[in-house]
N, C-alpha and C positions, 0 to 999 in steps of 0.2 A: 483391326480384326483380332489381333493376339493380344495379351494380358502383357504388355511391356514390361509392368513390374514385376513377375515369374521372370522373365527373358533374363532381364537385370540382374536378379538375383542368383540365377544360374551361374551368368556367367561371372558374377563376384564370385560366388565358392568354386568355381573353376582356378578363376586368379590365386584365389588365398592360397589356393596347393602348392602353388610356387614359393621360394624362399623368400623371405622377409629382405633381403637385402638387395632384391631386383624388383625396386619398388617401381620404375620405368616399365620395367617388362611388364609387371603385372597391370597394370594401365593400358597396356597396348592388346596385352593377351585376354583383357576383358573386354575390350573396345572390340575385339578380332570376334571373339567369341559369343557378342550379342549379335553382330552382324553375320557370322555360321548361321547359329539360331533361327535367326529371323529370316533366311533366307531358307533355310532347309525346311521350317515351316512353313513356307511360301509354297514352295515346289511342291508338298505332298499334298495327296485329297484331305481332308480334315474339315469336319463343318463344328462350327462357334458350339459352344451350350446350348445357346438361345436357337440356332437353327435344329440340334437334333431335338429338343422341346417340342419343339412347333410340329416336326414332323410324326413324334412318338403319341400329340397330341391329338394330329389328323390321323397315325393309323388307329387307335384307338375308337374314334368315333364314325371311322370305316367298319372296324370289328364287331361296333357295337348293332351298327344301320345291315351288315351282314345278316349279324342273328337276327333282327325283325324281318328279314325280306325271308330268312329261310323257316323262319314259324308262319307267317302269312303262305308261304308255300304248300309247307303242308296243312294248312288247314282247306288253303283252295285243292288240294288232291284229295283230304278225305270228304272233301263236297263232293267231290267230281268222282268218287267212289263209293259214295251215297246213292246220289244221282243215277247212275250207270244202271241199265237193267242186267240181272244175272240170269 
């Protein structure tokens, strides 16, 4: 679902923050730190690229099927305002 190689690379320049000579820690603290990541992007609501696409796709082609039903509308009202006797 998530792009693992951002997660990765996150959590490498988390590690590199640490000093050069806690070469262990930094191993552990990036191991720790793609598994946060990847958990806390678990938990929250979040949709893919690819899904908000899809969706921005369909409302679009809702927006668009909108304006045709609201022009056919009024042209059936100024019939029906033609029509009418005064």
């Amino acid at each position: 679902m998530w792009d693992t190689q951002n997660i990765d690379s996150i959590a490498q320049r988390l590690a590199a923050l640490l000093p050069p000579d806690l070469a262990q820690a930094r191993a552990d603290f990036a191991a720790n730190a793609r598994e946060v990541l990847q958990a806390g992007l678990a938990r929250i609501n979040l949709v893919t690229r690819e899904e908000f696409d899809v969706q921005r796709l369909l409302l679009q082609r809702t927006r668009m099927q909108l304006a045709e039903l609201e022009q056919r509308l009024a042209a059936l009202e100024q019939l029906a305002d033609a029509r009418s006797p005064r």
